[in-house]
N, C-alpha and C positions, 0 to 999 in steps of 0.2 A: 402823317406828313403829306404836305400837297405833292410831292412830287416823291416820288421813290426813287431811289437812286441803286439802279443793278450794277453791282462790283464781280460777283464772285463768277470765276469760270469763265470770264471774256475776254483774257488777258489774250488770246489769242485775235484781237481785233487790231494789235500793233505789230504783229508779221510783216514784215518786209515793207516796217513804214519809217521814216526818218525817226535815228534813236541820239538818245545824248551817250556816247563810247566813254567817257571819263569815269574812269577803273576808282570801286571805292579801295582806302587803302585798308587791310586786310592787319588784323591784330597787332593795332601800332600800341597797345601797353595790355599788361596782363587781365583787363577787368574789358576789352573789348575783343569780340568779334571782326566788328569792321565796323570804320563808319564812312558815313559819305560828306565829305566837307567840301566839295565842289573847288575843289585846286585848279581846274581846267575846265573846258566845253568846248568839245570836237562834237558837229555831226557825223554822221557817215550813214548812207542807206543799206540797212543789214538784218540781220533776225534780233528778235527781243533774246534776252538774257546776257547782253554786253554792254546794255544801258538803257535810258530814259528815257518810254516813247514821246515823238515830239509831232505826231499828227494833229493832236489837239491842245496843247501848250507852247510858249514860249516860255524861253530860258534865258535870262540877261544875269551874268556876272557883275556881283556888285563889289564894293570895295569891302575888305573884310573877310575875305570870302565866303559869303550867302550869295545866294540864287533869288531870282525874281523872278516868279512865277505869275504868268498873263495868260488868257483867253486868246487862242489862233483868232478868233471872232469875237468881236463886238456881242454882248447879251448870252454868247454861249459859256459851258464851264468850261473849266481848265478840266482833262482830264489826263492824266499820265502816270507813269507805272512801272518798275523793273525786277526783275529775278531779284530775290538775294538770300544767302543763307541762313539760315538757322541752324540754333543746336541748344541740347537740354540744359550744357554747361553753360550756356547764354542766352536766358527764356525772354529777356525784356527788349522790346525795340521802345526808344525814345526820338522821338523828334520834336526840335525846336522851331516853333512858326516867331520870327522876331518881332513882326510886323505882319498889320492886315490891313490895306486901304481899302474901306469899304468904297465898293460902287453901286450904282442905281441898279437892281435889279432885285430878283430873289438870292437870297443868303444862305448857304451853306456848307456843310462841312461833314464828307464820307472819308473812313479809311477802314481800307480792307488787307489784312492779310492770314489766310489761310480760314479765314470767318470775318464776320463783320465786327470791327474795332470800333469804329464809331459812325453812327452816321445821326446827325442835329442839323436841322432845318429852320431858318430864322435868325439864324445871326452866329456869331461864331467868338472865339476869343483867344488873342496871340499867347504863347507860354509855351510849357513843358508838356508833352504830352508822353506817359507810358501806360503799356500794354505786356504783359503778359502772354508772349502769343503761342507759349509749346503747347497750350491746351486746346487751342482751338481745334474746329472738327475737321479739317482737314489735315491736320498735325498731326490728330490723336496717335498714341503707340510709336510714331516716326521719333529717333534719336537726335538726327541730323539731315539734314538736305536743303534744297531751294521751296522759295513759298514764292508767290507774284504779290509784291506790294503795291497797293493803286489807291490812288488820291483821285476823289472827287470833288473840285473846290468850286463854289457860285459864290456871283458877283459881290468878288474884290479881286484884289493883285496881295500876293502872299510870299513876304519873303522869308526865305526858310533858310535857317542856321548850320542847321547838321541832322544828320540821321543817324542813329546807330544801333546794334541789338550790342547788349551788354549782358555779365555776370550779374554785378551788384548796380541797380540805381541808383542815381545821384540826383536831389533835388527833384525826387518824386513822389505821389503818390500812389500806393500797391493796396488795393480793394480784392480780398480774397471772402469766401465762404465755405463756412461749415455745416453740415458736411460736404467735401470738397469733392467729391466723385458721384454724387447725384447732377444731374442737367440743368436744373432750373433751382430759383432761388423759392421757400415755400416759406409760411407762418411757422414760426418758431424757429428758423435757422440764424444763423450766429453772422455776422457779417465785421470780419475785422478791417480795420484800414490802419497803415502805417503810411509815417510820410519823414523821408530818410532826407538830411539836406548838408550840403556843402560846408555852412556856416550855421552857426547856433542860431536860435530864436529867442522870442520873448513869450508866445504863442501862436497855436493850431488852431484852426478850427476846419471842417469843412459841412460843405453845403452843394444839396444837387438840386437837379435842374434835367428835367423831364426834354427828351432832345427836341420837340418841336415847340419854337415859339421858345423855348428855354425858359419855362416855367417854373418858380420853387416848386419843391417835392420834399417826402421824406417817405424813411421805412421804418421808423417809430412811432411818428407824430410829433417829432421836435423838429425845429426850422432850422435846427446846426446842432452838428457832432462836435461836441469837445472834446480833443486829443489832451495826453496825459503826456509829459514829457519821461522814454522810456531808456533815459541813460542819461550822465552826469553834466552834459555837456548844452542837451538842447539842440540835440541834430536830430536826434530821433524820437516821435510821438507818436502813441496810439492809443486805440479808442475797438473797443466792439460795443455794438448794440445786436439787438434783436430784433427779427422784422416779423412782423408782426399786427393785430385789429387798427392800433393806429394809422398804418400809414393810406395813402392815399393815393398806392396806386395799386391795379388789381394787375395789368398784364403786360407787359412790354417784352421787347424783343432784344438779344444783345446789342450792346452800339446805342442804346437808346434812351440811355441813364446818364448824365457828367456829372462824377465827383470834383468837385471842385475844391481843392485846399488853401485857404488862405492864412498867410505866413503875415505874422507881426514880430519887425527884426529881421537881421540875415540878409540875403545876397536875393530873395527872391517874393515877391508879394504873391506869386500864383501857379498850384501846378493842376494838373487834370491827369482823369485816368476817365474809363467807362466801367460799364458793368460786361463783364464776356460772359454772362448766360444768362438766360430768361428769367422774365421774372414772373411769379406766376404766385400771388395773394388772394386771390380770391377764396 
């Protein structure tokens, strides 16, 4: 990647800098934690973990209630960031990006929490994003507590739907691997994806894309995984393969893989998830 984008461990650079105070609301039905739906945007100059630093973004209320995320500067990123909790009874954070104007500049797209979620350099794409984040390495063995979630977005304006860590995903894809408590992903491990959705389909498929430059890839040597429809209805498909002499990439770092799911049928054409650990074929 041209530019490497540091997340982890800086969350302390928004101390005592203009935050966004607008309180997420806190287990508004059984299958959420919290989510943040942006009902309001009060400034106030304070400590981080009450809200959204705003030294290097702006924040404009849009109708609908999403948020429009901009550059304090012309050419610079958006970057910003707030405490929030986690807990093992609710491992997924989802965020929806509605829209992405791109702008003139270089393109990308970091998210960090408690490890690196994703970081793709070269372009980027609006939809569902989940994560998995109780296993990350900052989490590891913790039950429950706060993690620093921080977004680093280049040149566009990004308007964002909602945020929330949940129970069960909706209208997601979930990339797990077996064996699940080794670090890194090796030649001959099992790699399942399920992709759970709101409304039935007609078909799944997905296809990744190497984060820089957003290159096809694969960890077979096939250009798309075809999900299997795994209940009566067509809300839920899965698929494992093996990774293995095929594929075509030898190392990568978590955040550095997009699953990409594409939905034919249903309420949604597209979700994304990353890989959360190394990948390591050679």
């Amino acid at each position: 990647m041209k530019k490497r984008i540091l997340v982890l461990g800086i969350g302390i650079m928004f101390l005592l800098a203009p935050v966004l105070s607008a309180a997420v609301k806190k287990n508004p039905d059984s299958n959420t934690l919290w989510i943040e739906g942006w009902e309001s945007l009060e400034f106030e100059q304070q400590e981080v973990g009450s809200g959204w630093g705003q030294k290097y973004a702006n924040f404009e209320l849009k109708d609908g209630g999403k948020v429009l995320l901009t550059s304090k500067e012309a050419g610079k990123p958006i970057i910003t960031g707030r405490y929030v909790d986690f807990s093992r009874e609710y491992p997924y954070l989802q965020i929806k990006v509605a829209e992405i104007e791109r702008i003139p500049n270089y393109q990308g797209m970091a998210l960090s929490a408690g490890g690196m979620l994703l970081e793709i350099g070269g372009g980027y794409f609006p939809g569902i994003y989940t994560f998995e984040i109780i296993n990350q390495p900052e989490l590891s063995g913790r039950n429950e507590g706060m993690t620093y979630l921080r977004f680093d977005l280049y040149g566009g304006k990004f308007l964002i739907d909602w945020i929330k860590m949940v129970r069960k995903p909706v209208d997601a894809v979930i990339v797990t691997k077996s064996p699940e408590k080794e670090g890194s992903l090796k030649k001959g491990d099992k790699v399942v994806l399920e992709v759970s959705l709101a409304e039935k389909a007609a078909d799944v498929t997905v296809d990744l894309l190497t984060a820089y430059l957003l290159k096809p890839a694969t960890l077979d040597g096939q250009p798309y995984i075809q999900l299997k429809k795994a209940d009566g209805e067509g809300k839920v498909w899965k698929a494992e393969i093996t990774a293995g002499e095929k594929s075509d990439l030898k190392k990568l770092k978590a955040g550095g893989l997009l699953f990409r799911a594409n939905v034919l049928g249903g309420k949604i054409k597209q979700t994304f998830t990353a890989n959360l650990w190394n990948i390591e074929l050679e």
